[in-house]
VOPAGU-2260 file (C-alpha; in pm, 1 decimal, decimal comma):
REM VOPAGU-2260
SITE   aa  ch    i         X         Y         Z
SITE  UNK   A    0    2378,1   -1315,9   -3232,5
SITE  UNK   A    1    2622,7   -1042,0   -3228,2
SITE  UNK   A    2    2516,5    -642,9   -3356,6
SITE  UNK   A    3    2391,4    -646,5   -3691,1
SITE  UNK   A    4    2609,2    -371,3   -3824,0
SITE  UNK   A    5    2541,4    -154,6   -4174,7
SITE  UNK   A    6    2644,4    -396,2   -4425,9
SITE  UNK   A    7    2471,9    -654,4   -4296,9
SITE  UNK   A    8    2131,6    -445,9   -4299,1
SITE  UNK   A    9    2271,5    -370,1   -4659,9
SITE  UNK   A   10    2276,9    -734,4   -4741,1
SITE  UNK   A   11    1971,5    -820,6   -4611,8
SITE  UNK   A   12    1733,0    -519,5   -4824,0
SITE  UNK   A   13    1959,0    -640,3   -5099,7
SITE  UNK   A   14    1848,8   -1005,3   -5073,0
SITE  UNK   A   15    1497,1    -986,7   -4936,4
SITE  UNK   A   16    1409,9    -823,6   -5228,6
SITE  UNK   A   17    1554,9   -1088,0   -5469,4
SITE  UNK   A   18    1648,6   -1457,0   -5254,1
SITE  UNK   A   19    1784,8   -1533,5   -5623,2
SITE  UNK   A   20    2016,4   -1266,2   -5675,2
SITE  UNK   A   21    2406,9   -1393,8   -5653,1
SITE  UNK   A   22    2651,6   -1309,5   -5403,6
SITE  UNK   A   23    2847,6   -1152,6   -5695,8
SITE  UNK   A   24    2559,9    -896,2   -5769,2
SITE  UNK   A   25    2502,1    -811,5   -5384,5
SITE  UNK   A   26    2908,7    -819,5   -5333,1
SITE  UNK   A   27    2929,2    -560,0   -5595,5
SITE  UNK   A   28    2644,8    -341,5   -5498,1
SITE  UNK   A   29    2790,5    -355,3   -5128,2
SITE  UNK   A   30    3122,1    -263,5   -5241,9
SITE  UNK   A   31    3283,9    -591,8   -5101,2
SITE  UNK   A   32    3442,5    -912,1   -5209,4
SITE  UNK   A   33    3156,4   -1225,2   -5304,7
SITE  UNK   A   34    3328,1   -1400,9   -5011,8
SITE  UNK   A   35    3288,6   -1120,7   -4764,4
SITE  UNK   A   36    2869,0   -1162,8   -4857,6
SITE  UNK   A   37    2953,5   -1509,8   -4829,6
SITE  UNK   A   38    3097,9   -1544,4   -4491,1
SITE  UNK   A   39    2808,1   -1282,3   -4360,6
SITE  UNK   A   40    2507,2   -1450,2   -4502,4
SITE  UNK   A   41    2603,3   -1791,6   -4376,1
SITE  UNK   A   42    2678,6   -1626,8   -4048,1
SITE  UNK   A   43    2325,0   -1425,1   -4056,4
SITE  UNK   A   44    2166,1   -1795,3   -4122,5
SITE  UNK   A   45    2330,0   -1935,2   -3835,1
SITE  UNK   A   46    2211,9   -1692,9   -3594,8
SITE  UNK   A   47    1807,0   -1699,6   -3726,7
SITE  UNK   A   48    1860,9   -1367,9   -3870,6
SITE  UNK   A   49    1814,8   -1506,3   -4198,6
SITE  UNK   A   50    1507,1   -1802,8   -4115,2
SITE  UNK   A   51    1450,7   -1932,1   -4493,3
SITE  UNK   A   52    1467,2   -1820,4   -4854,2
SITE  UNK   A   53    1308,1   -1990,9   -5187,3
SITE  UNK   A   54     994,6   -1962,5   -5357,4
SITE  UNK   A   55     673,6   -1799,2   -5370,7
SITE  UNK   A   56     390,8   -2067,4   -5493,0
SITE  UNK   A   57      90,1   -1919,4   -5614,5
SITE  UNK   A   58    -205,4   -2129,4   -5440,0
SITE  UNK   A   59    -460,8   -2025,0   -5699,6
SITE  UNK   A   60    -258,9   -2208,2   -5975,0
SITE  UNK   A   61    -231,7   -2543,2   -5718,0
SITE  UNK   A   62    -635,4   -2455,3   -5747,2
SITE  UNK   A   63    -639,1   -2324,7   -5363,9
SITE  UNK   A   64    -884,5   -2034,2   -5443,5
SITE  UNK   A   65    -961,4   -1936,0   -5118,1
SITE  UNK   A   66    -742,5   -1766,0   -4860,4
SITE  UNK   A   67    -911,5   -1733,0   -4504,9
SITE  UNK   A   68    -849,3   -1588,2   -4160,4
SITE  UNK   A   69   -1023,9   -1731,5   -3881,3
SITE  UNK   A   70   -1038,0   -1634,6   -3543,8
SITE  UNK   A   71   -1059,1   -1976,8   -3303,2
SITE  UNK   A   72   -1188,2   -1978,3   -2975,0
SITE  UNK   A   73   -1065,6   -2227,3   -2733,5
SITE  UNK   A   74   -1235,2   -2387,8   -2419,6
SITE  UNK   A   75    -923,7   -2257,1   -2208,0
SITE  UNK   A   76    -609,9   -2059,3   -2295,4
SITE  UNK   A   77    -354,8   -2307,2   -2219,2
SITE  UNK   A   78    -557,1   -2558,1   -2480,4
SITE  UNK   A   79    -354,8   -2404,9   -2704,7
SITE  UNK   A   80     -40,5   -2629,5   -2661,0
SITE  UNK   A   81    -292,0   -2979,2   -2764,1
SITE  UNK   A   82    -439,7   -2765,3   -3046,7
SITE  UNK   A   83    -170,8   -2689,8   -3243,7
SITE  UNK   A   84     -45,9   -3005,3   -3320,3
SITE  UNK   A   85    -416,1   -3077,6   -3430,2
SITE  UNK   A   86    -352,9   -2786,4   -3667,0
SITE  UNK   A   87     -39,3   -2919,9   -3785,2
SITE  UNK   A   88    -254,4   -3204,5   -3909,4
SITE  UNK   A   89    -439,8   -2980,4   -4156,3
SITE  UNK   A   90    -237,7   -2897,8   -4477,8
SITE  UNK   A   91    -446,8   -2644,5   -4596,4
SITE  UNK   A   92    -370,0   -2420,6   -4240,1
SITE  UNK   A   93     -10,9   -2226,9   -4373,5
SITE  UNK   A   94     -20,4   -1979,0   -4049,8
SITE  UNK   A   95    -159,0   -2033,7   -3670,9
SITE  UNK   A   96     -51,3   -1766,5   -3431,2
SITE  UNK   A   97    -122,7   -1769,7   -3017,8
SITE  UNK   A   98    -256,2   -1396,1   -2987,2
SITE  UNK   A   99    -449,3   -1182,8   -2744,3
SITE  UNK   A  100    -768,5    -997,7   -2803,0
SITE  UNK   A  101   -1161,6   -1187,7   -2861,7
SITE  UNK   A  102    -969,1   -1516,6   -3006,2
SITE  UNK   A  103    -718,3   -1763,5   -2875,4
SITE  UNK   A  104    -548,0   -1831,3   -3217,3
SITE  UNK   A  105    -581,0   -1678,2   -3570,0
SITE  UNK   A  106    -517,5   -1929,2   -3810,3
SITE  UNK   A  107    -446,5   -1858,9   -4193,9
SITE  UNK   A  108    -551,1   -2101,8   -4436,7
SITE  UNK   A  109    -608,3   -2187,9   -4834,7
SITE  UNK   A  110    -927,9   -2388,2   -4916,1
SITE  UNK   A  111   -1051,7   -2492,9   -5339,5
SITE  UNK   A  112   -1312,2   -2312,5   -5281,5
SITE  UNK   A  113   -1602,2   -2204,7   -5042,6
SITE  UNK   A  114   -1769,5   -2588,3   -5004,5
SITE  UNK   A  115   -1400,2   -2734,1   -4943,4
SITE  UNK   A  116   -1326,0   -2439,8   -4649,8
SITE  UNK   A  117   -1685,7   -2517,4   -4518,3
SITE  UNK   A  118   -1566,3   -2900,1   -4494,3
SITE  UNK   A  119   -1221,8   -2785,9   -4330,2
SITE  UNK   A  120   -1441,1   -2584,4   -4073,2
SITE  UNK   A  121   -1746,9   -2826,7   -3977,6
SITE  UNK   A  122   -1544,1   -3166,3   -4022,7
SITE  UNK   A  123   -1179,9   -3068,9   -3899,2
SITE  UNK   A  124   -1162,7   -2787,5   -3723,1
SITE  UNK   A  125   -1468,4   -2746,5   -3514,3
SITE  UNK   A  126   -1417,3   -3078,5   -3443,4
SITE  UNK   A  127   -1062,6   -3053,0   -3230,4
SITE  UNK   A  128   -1138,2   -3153,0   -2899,7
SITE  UNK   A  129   -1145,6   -2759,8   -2740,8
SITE  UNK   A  130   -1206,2   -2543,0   -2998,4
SITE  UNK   A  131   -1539,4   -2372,1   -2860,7
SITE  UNK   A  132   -1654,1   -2125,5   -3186,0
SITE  UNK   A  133   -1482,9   -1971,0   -3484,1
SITE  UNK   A  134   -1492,3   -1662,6   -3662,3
SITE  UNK   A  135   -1389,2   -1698,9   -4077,6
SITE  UNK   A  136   -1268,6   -1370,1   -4246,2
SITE  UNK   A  137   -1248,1   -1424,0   -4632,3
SITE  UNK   A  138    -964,0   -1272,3   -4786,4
SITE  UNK   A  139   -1142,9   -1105,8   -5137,6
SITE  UNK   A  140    -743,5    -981,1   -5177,6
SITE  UNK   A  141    -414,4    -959,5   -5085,2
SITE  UNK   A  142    -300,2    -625,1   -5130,6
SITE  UNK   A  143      59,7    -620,7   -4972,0
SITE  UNK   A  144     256,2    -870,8   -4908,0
SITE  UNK   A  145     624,1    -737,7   -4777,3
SITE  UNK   A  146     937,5    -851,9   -4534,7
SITE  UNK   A  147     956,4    -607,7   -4244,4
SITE  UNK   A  148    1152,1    -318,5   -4352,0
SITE  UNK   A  149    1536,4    -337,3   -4262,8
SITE  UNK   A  150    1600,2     -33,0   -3988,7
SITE  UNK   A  151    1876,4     163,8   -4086,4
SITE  UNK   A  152    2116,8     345,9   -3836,3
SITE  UNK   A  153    2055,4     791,2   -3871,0
């Protein structure tokens, strides 16, 4: 992908704010023509500046009450490549991320309640073939939830 110049950092705090908003609303605050926003944001998705836009589902209201973290330990490092497809496999896990530090992956996931994320952790994913111990983190909130911020030129 080419620079990202100021109107397209324009665009994109216009738009990550509101993925709804139309092109004539963001061509107007950006002083250009709808086509102009157009031709950019199309271009932006092209390149993976712009990975995805829709909705925000609530999982309490699908009756997901629980939101967890937890830290997995694998047998080796380089597991990692036959667990995640394992992961893949569980509906309930929305984020796994390869990291550094005490665990090999942090996985986020959404569970009814307490006795359904017990039965994720004792009868799916302590069971992968590798994964050596977890660590569950509850989340009791979510108190920010954000797009990184959009780095404007001095």
């Amino acid at each position: 992908m080419g620079k990202i110049d100021k109107l397209d950092k324009q665009i994109l705090e216009i738009i990550s704010q509101n993925a709804r908003i139309p092109f004539r609303d963001v061509a107007e605050q950006c002083g250009v023509s709808r086509a102009a926003i157009h031709q950019r944001v199309q271009r932006m998705i092209e390149n993976d500046v712009i990975t995805g836009s829709g909705y925000n589902v609530n999982p309490k209201v699908l009756g997901y009450a629980t939101s967890a973290y937890i830290g997995v330990k694998l047998e080796k490092g380089s597991m990692y490549k036959n667990v995640i497809p394992e992961f893949e496999k569980i509906p309930e896990v929305t984020e796994c991320h390869f990291t550094t530090g005490p665990y090999t992956l942090l996985i986020k996931l959404y569970a009814r309640d307490n006795e359904h994320l017990m039965d994720l952790l004792n009868n799916r994913i302590q069971e992968i073939p590798g994964v050596v111990a977890t660590e569950t983190m509850i989340s009791l909130s979510q108190s920010i939830k954000r797009e990184v911020p959009i780095i404007k030129e001095a």
